[in-house]
C-alpha positions in Angstrom: 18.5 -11.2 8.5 18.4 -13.5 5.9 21.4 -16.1 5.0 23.4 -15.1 1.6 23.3 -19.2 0.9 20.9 -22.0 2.3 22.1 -25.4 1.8 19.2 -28.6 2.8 19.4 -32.0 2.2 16.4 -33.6 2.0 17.5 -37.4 3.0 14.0 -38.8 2.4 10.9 -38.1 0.8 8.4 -40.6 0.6 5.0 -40.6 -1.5 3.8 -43.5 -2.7 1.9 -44.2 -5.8 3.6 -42.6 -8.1 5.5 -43.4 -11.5 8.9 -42.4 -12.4 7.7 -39.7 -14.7 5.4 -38.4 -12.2 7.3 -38.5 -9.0 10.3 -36.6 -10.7 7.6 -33.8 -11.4 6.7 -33.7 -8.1 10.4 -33.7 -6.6 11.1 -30.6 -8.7 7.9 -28.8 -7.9 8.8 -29.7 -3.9 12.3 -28.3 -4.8 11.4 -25.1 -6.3 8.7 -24.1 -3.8 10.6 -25.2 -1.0 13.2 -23.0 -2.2 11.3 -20.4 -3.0 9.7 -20.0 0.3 13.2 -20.0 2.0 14.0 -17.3 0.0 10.8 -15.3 0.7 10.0 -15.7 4.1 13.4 -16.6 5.3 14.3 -19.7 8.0 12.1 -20.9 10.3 13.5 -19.5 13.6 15.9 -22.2 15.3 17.0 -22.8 12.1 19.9 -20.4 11.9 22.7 -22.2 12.9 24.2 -25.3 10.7 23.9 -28.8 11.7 21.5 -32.2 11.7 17.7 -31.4 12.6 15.3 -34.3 13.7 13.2 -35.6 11.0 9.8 -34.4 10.6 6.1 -36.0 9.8 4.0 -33.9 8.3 0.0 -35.1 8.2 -1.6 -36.3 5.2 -2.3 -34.3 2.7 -5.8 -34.1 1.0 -4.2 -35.0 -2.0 -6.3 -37.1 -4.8 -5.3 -39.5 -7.6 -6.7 -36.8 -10.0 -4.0 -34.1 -8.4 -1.4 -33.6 -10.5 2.4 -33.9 -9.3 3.6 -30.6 -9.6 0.5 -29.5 -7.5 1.3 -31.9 -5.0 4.9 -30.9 -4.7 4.8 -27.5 -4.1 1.5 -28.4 -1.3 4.1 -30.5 -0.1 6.8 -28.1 0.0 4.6 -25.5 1.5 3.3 -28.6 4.5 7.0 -29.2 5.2 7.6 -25.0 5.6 4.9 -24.8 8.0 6.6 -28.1 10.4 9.5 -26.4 10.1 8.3 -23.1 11.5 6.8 -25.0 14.4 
């Protein structure tokens, strides 16, 4: 069953490299797609119930200087979904 409302605060994200304009772009594009795949596939089980969770690492990702930000935000997004569903 899927929640009527999903609230996350993401305390941290770090990517280094990047200009103002750019790392707005990418912030969005990790909002949307993080959102969007909440709302698709649902939360991660152990997610249900409200409260803190451990931070999470994800690996690098195989991201160049050529990728552009809104790329790298939702591949982001979607590398975060995947930690969280482990």
């Amino acid at each position: 069953m899927k929640p009527e409302h999903i609230d996350i605060t993401v305390d941290r994200l770090v990517v280094e490299g990047l200009d103002s304009n750019s790392a707005r772009t990418l912030g969005h594009a990790f909002e949307t797609e993080l959102s969007r795949l909440l709302e698709a596939e649902g939360l991660p089980a152990g997610l249900e119930q409200p409260g803190d969770q451990p931070a999470i690492e994800i690996p690098a990702l195989p991201l160049s200087s050529e990728t552009r930000p809104d790329i790298a935000g939702r591949r982001l997004a979607s590398a975060v979904y995947r930690e969280l569903k482990r």
